[in-house]
C-alpha positions as CSV (number, residue, x, y, z in Angstrom):
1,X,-14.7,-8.9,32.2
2,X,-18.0,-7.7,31.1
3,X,-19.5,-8.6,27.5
4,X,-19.7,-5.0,26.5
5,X,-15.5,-4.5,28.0
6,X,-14.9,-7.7,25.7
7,X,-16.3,-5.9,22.5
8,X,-13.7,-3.2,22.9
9,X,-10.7,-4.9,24.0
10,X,-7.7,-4.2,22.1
11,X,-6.3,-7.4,20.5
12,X,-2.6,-7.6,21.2
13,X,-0.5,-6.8,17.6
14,X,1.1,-9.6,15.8
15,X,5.0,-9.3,14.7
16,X,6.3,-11.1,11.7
17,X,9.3,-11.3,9.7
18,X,8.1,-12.0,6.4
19,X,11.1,-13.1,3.6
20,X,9.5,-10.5,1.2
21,X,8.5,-7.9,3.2
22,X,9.8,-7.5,6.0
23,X,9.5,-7.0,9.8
24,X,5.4,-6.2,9.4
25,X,2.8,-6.0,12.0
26,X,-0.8,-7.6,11.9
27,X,-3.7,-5.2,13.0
28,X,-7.3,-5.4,12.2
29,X,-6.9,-7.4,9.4
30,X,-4.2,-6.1,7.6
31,X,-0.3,-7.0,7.6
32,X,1.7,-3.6,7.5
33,X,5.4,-2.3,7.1
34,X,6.4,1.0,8.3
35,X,9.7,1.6,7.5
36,X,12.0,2.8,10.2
37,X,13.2,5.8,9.3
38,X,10.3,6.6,7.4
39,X,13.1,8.2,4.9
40,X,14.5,4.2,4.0
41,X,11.5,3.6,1.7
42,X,7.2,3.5,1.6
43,X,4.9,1.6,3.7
44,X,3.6,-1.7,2.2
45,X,0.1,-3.1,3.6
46,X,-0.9,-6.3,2.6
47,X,-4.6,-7.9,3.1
48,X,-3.8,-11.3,4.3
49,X,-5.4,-13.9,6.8
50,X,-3.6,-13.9,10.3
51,X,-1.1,-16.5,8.8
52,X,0.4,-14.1,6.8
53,X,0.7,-13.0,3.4
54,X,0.9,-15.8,0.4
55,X,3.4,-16.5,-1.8
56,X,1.3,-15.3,-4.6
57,X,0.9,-11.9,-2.5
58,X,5.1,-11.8,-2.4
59,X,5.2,-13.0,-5.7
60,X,3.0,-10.2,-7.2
61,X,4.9,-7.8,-4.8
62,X,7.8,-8.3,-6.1
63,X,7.1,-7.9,-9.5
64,X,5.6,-4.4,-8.5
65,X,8.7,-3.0,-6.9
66,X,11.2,-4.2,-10.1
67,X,8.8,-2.1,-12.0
68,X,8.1,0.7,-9.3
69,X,9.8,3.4,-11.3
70,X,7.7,2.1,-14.2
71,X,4.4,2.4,-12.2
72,X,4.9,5.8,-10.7
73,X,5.8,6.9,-14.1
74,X,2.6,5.9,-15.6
75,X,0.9,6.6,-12.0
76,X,1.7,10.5,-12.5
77,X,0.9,10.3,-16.2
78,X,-2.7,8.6,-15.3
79,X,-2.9,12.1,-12.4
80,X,-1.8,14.6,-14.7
81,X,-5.1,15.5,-16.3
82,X,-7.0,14.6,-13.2
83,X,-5.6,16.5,-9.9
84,X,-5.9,20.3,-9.1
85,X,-3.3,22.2,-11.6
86,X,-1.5,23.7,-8.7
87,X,-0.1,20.2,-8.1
88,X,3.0,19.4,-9.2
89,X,2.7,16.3,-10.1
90,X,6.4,15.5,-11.1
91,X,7.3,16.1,-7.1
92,X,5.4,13.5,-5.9
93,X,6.7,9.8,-4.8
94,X,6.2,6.6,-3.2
95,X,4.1,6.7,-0.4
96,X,2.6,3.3,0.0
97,X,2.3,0.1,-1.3
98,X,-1.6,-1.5,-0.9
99,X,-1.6,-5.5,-2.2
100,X,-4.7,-6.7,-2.2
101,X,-6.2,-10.5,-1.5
102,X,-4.7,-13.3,-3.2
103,X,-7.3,-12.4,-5.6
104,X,-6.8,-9.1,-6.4
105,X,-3.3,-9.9,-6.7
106,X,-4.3,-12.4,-9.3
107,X,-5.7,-10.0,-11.2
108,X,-2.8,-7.8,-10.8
109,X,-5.1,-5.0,-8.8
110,X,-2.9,-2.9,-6.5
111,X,-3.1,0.5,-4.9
112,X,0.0,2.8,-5.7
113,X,-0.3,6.0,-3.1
114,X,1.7,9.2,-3.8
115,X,2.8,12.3,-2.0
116,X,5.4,14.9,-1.5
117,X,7.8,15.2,1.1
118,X,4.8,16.7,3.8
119,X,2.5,14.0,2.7
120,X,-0.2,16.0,4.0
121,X,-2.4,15.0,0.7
122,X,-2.1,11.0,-0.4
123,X,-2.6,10.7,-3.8
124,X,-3.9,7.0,-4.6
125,X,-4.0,5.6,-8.0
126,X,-5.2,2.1,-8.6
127,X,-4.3,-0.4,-11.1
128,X,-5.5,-3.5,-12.3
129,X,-4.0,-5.7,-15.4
130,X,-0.5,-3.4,-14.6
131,X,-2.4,-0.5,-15.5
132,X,-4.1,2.7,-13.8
133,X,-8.0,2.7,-13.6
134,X,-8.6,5.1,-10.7
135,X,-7.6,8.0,-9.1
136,X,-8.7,9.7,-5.7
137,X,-7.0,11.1,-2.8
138,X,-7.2,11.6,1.0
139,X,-6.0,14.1,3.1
């Protein structure tokens, strides 16, 4: 194989089955899982080494989903004065889960994303410390 065919080979995906989250996938540096259907709960990615995620990552992830109603709660709140008034805010749910490095999860920094039932706009809100700092969105 050439050296310019070797720059843009496609690395084979890596399977897990992780005690905390699931059966996830490894892809370009991050650890992902897509629940199957996509109606039996939100994606979770998780930036981890090609070992796998930590048990402070699981650790900290657990924490977020026993408090996951409390987070979208205050995720919306944190929105409300910040998206486009013709956005119901209220509508909106669980989209993904992003946990950081070990790190970031140290410091408690997480990515909650948000959408309604098209998700054709992701509406990500950031916290750090357990609280919301940032809001953007994608679409």
């Amino acid at each position: 194989m050439s050296i310019f065919g070797s720059l843009f080979e496609k690395k084979p995906v890596i399977a897990a089955d992780d005690p905390v989250f699931g059966h996830i996938t490894f892809e370009q540096g991050i650890w992902t899982f897509i629940p199957n259907p996509p109606t039996e709960g939100f994606m979770i990615t998780v930036d981890a080494p090609e070992s796998g995620p930590s048990q402070l990552q699981r650790d900290f992830f657990q924490k977020i989903r026993a408090s996951l109603a409390d987070f979208e709660r205050r995720a919306r709140d944190f929105m409300r004065s910040r998206v486009d008034p013709g956005i119901e805010v209220s509508s909106l749910s669980v989209y993904s889960v992003e946990v950081g490095s070990d790190d970031e999860s140290r410091q408690q920094r997480f990515v909650l994303e948000m959408s309604d039932a098209d998700a054709i706009v992701i509406h990500r809100v950031s916290f750090s410390g357990g609280e919301p700092v940032d809001y953007g969105y994608d679409d």
